[in-house]
Each structure stands twice: as C-alpha cells, then as structure tokens.
N, C-alpha and C positions, 0 to 999 in steps of 0.2 A: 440354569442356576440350581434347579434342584437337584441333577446331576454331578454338578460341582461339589453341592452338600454330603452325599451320601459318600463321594468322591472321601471328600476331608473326614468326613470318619474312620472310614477303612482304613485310610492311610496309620490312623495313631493306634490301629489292633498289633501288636506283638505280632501274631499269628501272619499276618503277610507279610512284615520283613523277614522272618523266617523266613520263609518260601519266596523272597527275592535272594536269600543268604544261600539257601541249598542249594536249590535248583539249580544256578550257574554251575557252583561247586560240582554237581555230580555231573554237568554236561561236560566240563572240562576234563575229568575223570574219566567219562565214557567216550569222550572224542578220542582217545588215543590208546585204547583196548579194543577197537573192531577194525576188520578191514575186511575188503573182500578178495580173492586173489584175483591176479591178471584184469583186474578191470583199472579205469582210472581212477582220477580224482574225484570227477562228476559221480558216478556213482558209487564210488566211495564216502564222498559227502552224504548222496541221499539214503543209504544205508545206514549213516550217524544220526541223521535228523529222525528217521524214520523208528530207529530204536527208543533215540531219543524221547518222542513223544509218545509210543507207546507205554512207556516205562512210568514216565512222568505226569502225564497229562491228565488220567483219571485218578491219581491222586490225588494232585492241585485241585481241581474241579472239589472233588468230596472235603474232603479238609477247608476249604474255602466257605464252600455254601453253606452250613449255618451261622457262620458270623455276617452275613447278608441277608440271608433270610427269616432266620430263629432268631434272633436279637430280641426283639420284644417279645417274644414268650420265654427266654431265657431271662432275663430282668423283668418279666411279672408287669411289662409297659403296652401288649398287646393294647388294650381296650382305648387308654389313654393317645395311642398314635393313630387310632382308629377314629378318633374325637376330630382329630383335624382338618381342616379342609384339604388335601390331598387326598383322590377316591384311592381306593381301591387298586384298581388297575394303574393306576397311575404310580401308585406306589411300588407296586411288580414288576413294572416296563422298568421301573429306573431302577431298583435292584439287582434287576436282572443284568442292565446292561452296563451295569457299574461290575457285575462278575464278568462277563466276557470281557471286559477292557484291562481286569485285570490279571486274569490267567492270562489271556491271549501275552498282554505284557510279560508275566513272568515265563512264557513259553519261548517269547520271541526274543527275550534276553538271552534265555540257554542256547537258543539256536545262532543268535551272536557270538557268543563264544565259543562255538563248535568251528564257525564259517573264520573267525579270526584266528583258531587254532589250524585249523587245514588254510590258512592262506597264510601262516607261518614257515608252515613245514613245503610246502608245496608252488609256493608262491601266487601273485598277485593276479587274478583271471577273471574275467565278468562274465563268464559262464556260471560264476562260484554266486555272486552279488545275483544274477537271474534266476539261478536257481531259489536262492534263499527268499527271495521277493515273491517267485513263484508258489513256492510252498508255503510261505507264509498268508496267502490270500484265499489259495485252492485250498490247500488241505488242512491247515492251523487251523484258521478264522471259521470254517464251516466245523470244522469235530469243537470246538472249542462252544459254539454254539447249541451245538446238538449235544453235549455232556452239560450246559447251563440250564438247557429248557428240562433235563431230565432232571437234573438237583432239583430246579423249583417246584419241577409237580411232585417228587416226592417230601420234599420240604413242606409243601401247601401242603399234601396229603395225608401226612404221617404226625409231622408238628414237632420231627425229634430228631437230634443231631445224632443221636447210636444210629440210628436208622439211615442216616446217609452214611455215617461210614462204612455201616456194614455194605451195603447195598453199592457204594462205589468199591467198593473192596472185593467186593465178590463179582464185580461187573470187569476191574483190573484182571481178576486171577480167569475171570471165564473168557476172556479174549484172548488172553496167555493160552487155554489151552486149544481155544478154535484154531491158534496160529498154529501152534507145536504140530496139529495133525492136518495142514495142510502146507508143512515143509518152508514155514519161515527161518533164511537164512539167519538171522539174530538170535535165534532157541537153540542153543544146543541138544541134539538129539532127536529134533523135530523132522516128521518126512509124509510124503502124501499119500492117506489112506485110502481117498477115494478118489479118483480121477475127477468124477463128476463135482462132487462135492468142490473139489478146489478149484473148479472153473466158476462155479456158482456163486463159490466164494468172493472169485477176482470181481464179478460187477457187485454183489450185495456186500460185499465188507462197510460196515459204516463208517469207516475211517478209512478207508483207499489205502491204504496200507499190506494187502496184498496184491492192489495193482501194481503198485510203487515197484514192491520186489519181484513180479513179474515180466517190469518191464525196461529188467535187465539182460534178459533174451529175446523181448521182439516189444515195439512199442504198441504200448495203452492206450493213447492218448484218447479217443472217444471213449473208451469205458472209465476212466476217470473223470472226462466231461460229464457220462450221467450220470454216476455215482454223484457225483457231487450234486446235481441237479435234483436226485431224489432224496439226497441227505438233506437239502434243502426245503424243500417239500414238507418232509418226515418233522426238522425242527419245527418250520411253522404251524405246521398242525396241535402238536402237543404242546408249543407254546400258548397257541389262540385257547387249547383246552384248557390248560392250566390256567391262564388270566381271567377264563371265563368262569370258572367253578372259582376262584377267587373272588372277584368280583360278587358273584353270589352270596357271600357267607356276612349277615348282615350281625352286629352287636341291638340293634335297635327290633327288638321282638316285642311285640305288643303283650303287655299281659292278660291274661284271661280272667274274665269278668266272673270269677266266683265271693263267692260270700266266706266272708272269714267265719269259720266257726273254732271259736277259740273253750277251750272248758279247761274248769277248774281243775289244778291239781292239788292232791292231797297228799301232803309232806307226812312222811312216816315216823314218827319217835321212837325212831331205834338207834343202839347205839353198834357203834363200829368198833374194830378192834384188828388189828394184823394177824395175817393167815400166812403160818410159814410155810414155803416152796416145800413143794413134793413131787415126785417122779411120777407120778401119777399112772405107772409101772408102763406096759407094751403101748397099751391106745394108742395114747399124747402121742410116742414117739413115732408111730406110724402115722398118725394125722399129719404132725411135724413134717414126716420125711415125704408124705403124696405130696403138702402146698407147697415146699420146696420144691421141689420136682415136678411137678406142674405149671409153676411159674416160670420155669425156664423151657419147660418141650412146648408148651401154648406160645411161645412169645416165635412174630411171622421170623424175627432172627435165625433162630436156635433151626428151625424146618429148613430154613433157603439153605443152612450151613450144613444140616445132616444131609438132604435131597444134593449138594453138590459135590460134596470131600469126595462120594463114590465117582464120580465122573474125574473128578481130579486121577486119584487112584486108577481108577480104568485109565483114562489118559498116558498118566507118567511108566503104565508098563505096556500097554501095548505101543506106543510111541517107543520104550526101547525094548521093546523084541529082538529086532534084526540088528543089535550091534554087540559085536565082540569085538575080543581085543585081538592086535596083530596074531596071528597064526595059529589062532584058534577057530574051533565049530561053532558055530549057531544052533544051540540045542537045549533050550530056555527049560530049567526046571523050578520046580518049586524053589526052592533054594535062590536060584536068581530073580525070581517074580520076587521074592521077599524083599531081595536086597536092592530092586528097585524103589522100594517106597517106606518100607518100615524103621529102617534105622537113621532116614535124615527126614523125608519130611514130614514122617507119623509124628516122629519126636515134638518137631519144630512147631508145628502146626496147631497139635495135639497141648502141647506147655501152652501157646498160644487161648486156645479154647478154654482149659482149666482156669485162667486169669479172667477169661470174659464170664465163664458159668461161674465160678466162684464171686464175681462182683454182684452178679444179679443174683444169686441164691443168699447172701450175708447179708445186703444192701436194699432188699427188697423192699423191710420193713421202713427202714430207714428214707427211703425214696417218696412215700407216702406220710411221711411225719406218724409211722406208728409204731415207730420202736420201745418210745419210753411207753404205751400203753401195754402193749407184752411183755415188757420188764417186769410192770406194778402186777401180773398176772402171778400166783400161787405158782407158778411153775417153773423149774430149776434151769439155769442158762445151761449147763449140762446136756438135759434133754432136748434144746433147741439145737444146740450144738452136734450132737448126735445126729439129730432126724438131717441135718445141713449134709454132713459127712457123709451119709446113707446113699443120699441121693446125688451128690457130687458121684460117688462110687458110681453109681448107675448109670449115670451118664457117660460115665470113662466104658464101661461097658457096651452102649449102645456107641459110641463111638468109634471102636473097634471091632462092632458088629458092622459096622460102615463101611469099613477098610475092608473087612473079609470078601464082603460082599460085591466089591469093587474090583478087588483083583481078582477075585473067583469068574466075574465075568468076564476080565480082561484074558484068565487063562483059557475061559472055551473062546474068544474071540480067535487068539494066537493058533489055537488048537496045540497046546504044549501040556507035557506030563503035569498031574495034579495027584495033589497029594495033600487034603483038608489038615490030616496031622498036623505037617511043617507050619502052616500057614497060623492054626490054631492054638499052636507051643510059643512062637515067637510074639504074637499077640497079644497074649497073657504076658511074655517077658517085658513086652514094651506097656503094655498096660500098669504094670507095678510103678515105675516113677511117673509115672502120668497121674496117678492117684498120689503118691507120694506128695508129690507139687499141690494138686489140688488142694489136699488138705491143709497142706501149711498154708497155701494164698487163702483159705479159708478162714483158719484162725489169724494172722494176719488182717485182716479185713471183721474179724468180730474184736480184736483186743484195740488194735486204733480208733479213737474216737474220729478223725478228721478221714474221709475216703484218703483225700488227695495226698497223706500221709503214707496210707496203707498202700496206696499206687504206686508212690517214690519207692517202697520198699522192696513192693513184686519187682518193680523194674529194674532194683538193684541186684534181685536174686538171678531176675533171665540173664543179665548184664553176665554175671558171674559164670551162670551155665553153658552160654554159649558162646560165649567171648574168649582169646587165651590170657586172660585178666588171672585167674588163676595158676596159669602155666608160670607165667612171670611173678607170681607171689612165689613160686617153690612148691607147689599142691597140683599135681597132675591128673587128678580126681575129680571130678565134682558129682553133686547129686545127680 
C-alpha cells in the first residue's frame, strides 16, 4: 500500500511523463541509425539495445532521483514526514524501489520500441522476444539498480539535486570515455589502448556492456554470469550503507541542559540617516572578486569538472591519433591535436560551464536569502558586478588551462610534434566567446529578478548558438 502511495505521486510529476515521452522518441530514432556489418539480426538488435541504455539510462536515473528523494527538502516538509509513523528505512526501501520500477519501466518501454521496430523491418523471430526478456532481467534490472542505490546515497549524502546531476552527468560522460578507449563499436573513433586493460575491462565493466560487444566474436557467457553476480553484490552493499546511515540521522536531539543567561540590552538613541553607494575604490572590488571566485572553485562540482574535462581532452585526441582520411599519412601535429577538441567540444562544453558558473557566481547571494541584505550595503551594484565579471574571467582561464594541459599530455602519450605556441594562440581564440557568453549569462542572471526567467533566456541564446535556428532566420553568424 505504501508502495502504491509513493507510486501515485510520482506518477502526477511532469518530469516522468517527460521521460516516458522522450525516451521512446529517441529509441526509435536510434533503432534505425546503427548497424553492424555482416552480422545478423540478433546482434544487431543487441548493439541497439546496448547503445541504447548506455546513452539513456544514467540520465533517466539522475534526472529521476531528486523528485524521489529531495522532495521534502525541496518543499521545506523534511522534518514534518519525519514526524510520521513510517521509520526511516522504510521510507528509503520504498523510494528506492518506486525509482527502480520506474526507470526500469521507462527503459524497458524504449527497448520495446527498438525490438517492434527491428521485427518490422526484419521480421517476426523469438530469438528477438528472448533476447529482449533476456536483457531485460540480466543486464536492465541489475544496472538499473546499481545507478538507483548510487542516486540514493548521494541524494542521502549531499541533500541536493545540482549534485546528482552533476554527478550522474559526469558518471555518463566518464563511461563514454572508459568505452571510446577500449574500442566500443557504438563510439565513433574509439579503439583499444591497452590490451590488458580491455580484457579487465570485459569482467569489471559495471554495466556488461563491453561483454555484450565482445561477445560478438566468441561467447561471454560466464563472465557476464559474474559480472552480474558482483554487480549484484556491489548494489547491495552500498544500498545496506546507504539505508543504514539514513536510518541513523535522528530529528529528535535532546537538548542540552544549560542555563539560559539572558542580559539586558541597551538600545542606543541614535539617529539614522541614508549612506550613499560608493566604490569604495580597488579593496571592495577585489574582496567581491576572491568570494566570487571562491564560491565557485570550493564548491566538490566545479573540482570533479576541472579534475575531469583534462581526461576528456586527453581521451578525445589520443583516441584519434591513428585516423586519417582516405590516402593520406598519419602524422598528427599540433594543428590536428587542436582540431581534435577545441573548435567543437571546448566550445560546446565550455558555453555549457559559463551557464553553470555564472548561475552560481550571480545567484549565490540570492540562494541564501542575502541578496537584499548587500543591496541595503553603501556599495554600488557596479562593483559587485565587476568583482562577478573578474572572476567569471578567471575561470574561463583556468578552464583552458585544463584543456592545454590535457592535450599537452595526450601529445607526449602519442609521442607526436608539439608546439606550446599553436596550442596557446588557439586557446586564447576560443577563450574570447567563452567569456563573451559568460558575461552576458551573467548580467542576464543579475538584471532578471525570477532565476527561472533568466534560464528560459540563456537557454534561448544556446538554442540560437548552436542550433541552424539562425541559418533559417537569414543570419549565418552567430556569437
């Protein structure tokens, strides 16, 4: 019954019809842009499924779990749901297993429409209907588990839905790159660095998923049986951890037996009078520009995102080292390490970032209810403004001190000509609209009063930058 409760909530969130609306939408989409050659149906099917849930599946999972778990600290009802007779644990186990029931659902819907689009084209086979059964039991229902018990303990842990996104976001993009360098067919460009490594890879993948595509030239089937069995394992463990440090966390703290000592205060007969805003010259504006800037390098986000872009970068060019085009040499210079990573996903990634550090550098104040109190402060929005600016600056720079540093070690990995100059001219190029951007989501985000305003807006400008939304206006340009 209480199942069924938590059940009927979920269901009336926006948020998961969307993600029963999408999800199908892009399996249907993706069922008919892969293949694999000279093989059949069978494993052309599990090459659909297997993208499929890679692509999909720790998304749904993050995007999911704070409306399951955060709820009452997002509505300020923590303490009050805490008040009722359902413990603790009890409340967890069935949260929890109200998210497995419903990713697994929304997973096992897309995979319906992948197995009804390949038994369109292909026709009607109960090798199609076993295999889907199969993988829906073996490899869905266990990853589906094992990305639920990891939302919770960081949901328990943290208390904060940026933090599961970030965090399943950067758990998507870091599996994307363990794949790409151990020659997962579905990655364009990907191939096998290390021998060793990708055999290590095939039993410890947490998701079987490069047993899957391994065992398209000789069968897995045992190392998929223990994979699964110590995925198994690995879930219950950090779920028992999680329910158990949950369970721990009491609202009923005894107070401590001190003596109030209360003393008089003595009101002062002064009189007050308005103090107009001053620039209060260099100081202010360097104090401005450290707390700025500080609140965004201290925060564990901003560290996992700097510590990984360079693994990205190192990834995306020593993964294409060894490819040219028809009837050319392989002879990677500076110049092509660049064009590996700076002009699409420094950009992409890069606009990406300025939107999240400009939220939390404008919005800071505002997040703690202390904006109007540095308002009423003698000091000119100017200067805050400024010191914001500064430190957005600096970050665009440490950002791209990231990049350098990623492909600098991608180029002695390759052992290919280097040349700091190219590397450090083009940087600065791509650095310019990176701050560009920044700034304006900046002011954007101080001139709107409503966030969620100043959101629809950035998201109407990326809309614009990287969409051909502009090509079809007549404007071949954009910022």
């Amino acid at each position: 019954m209480l199942l069924i409760n938590e059940l009927r909530y979920i269901i009336r969130q926006p948020l998961l019809w969307l993600c029963f609306l999408v999800a199908p939408l892009f399996a249907y989409t993706l069922s008919a842009g892969l293949a694999v050659e000279g093989s059949d149906a069978i494993n052309q099917l599990k090459l659909h499924l297997v993208a499929l849930q890679m692509m999909q599946l720790a998304l749904l999972t993050g995007a999911l779990a704070p409306t399951f778990f955060l709820r009452d600290q997002i509505h300020n009802m923590h303490e009050l749901v805490a008040a009722t007779p359902v413990t603790l644990k009890q409340r967890a186990l069935l949260r929890l297993s109200a998210l497995v029931l419903c990713v697994f659902a929304i997973a096992f819907i897309s995979m319906l429409v992948m197995v009804v689009t390949q038994l369109f084209s292909k026709g009607f086979d109960w090798q199609i209907i076993n295999l889907l059964a199969a993988n829906s039991f073996f490899v869905l229902f266990p990853n589906t588990c094992l990305l639920s018990v990891i939302a919770f303990w960081f949901c328990q842990k943290f208390s904060s839905a940026l933090v599961s996104y970030v965090v399943f976001a950067a758990l998507w993009i870091g599996y994307l790159l363990l794949a790409s360098v151990t020659g997962n067919p579905i990655l364009a460009g990907s191939s096998i660095i290390s021998e060793t490594s990708y055999q290590l890879f095939i039993w410890l993948d947490p998701f079987a998923y490069t047993a899957i595509t391994a065992s398209f030239i000789e069968p897995q089937g045992w190392i998929i049986a223990v994979n699964r069995v110590l995925i198994l394992l690995l879930t219950s463990l950090i779920c028992f951890s999680a329910v158990a440090s949950n369970g721990s966390n009491s609202f009923s703290k005894p107070a401590k037996n001190t003596e109030s000592k209360l003393q008089s205060v003595t009101v002062a007969n002064a009189s007050y009078r308005p103090v107009a805003a001053k620039n209060h010259g260099l100081a202010i504006l360097i104090t401005f520009y450290k707390v700025a800037l500080f609140n965004v390098l201290k925060h564990p986000i901003t560290l996992i995102i700097l510590l990984t872009w360079p693994a990205m970068v190192f990834n995306n060019v020593a993964s294409s080292a060894a490819y040219a085009e028809p009837l050319s040499v392989i002879s990677a210079t500076s110049i092509d390490v660049i064009s590996h990573y700076a002009f699409d996903m420094q950009i992409l990634f890069g606009c990406l970032l300025m939107v999240l550090w400009s939220w939390q550098i404008s919005c800071y104040a505002k997040r703690f209810n202390m904006a109007e109190l540095i308002a009423a402060t003698p000091i000119k929005t100017a200067t805050i403004l400024y010191g914001q600016l500064l430190a957005l600056t600096t970050l665009v720079i440490v950002f791209s001190t990231m990049s350098f540093m990623g492909a600098s070690l991608a180029k002695w990995f390759i052992d290919s000509q280097y040349n700091a100059y190219d590397h450090v001219y083009v940087l600065c190029l791509t650095a310019l609209p990176l701050m560009l951007i920044g700034w304006v989501t900046v002011c954007v985000f101080n001139i709107c009063r409503s966030t969620l305003v100043a959101g629809a807006i950035v998201f109407v400008m990326l809309l614009l930058k990287f969409t051909p939304v502009m090509t079809y206006l007549g404007l071949t340009h954009t910022f």
